[in-house]
C-alpha positions in Angstrom: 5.9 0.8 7.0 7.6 2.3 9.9 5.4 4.8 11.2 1.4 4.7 12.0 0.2 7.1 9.2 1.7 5.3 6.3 0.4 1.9 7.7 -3.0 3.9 8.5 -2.5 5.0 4.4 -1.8 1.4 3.1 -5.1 -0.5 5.2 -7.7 2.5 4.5 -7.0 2.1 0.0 -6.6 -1.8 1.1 -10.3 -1.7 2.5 -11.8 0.4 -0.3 -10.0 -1.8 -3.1 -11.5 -4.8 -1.4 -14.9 -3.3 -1.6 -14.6 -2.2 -5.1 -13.1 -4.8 -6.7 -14.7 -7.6 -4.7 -12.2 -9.7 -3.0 -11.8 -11.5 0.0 -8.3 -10.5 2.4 -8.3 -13.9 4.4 -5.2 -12.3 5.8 -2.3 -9.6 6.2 1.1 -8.8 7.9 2.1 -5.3 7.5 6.2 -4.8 8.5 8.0 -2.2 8.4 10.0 -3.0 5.1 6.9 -5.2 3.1 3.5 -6.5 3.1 2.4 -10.1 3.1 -1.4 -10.0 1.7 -3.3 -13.5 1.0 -6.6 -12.8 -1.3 -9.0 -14.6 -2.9 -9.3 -13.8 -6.6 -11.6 -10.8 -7.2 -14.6 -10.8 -9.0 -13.2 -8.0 -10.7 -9.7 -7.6 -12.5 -6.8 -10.3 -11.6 -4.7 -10.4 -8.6 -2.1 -8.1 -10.1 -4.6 -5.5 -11.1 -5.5 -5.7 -7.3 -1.7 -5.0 -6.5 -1.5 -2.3 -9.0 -3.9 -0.2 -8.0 -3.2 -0.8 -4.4 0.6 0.4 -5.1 -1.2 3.5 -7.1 -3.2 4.6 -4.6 -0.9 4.5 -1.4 1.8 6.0 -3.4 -0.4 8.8 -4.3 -1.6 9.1 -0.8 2.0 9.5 0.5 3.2 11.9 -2.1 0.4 14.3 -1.7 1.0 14.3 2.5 4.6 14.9 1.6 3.7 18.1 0.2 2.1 18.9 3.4 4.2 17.5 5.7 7.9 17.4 6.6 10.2 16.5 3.3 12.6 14.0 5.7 10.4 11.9 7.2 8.3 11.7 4.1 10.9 11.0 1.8 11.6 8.0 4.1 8.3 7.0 4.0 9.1 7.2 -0.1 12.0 5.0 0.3 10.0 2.3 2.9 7.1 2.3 0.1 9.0 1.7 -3.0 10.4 -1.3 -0.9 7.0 -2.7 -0.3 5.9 -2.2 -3.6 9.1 -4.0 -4.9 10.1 -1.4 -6.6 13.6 -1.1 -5.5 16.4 -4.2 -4.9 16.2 -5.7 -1.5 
């Protein structure tokens, strides 16, 4: 995540999935091109439901300011995210 909003994005639905689904972040490293994230196992939903809805949300959050905001630097911030999530080849 190169730029402070979409890192801003990415620990604000981090925070609230915590609190709903009742885990424990023992620690993070946000970088511009992934996330490292060590959890506990939550008391709700398995580690990869955490990951899914945390991709779901920030993705959603991204798109909708791209609507708002500039198409370039957006559509970077597209490209960054898809490499977090691990959804493109490195």
């Amino acid at each position: 995540m190169k730029t402070a909003p979409a890192r801003d994005v990415f620990m604000k639905e981090l925070s609230k999935i915590r609190d709903e689904m009742g885990f424990r972040l023992a620690g993070y490293v946000v970088m511009p091109e992934h996330v490292h994230l060590l959890i506990s196992e939550p008391k709700q939903g398995t580690p990869s439901s955490v990951l899914q809805r945390l991709k779901l949300r920030v993705s959603r959050r991204l798109r909708k300011r791209r609507r708002s905001g500039s198409a370039n630097q957006l559509r970077m911030l597209d490209a960054q995210l898809a490499k977090l999530l691990g959804l493109t080849k490195p």
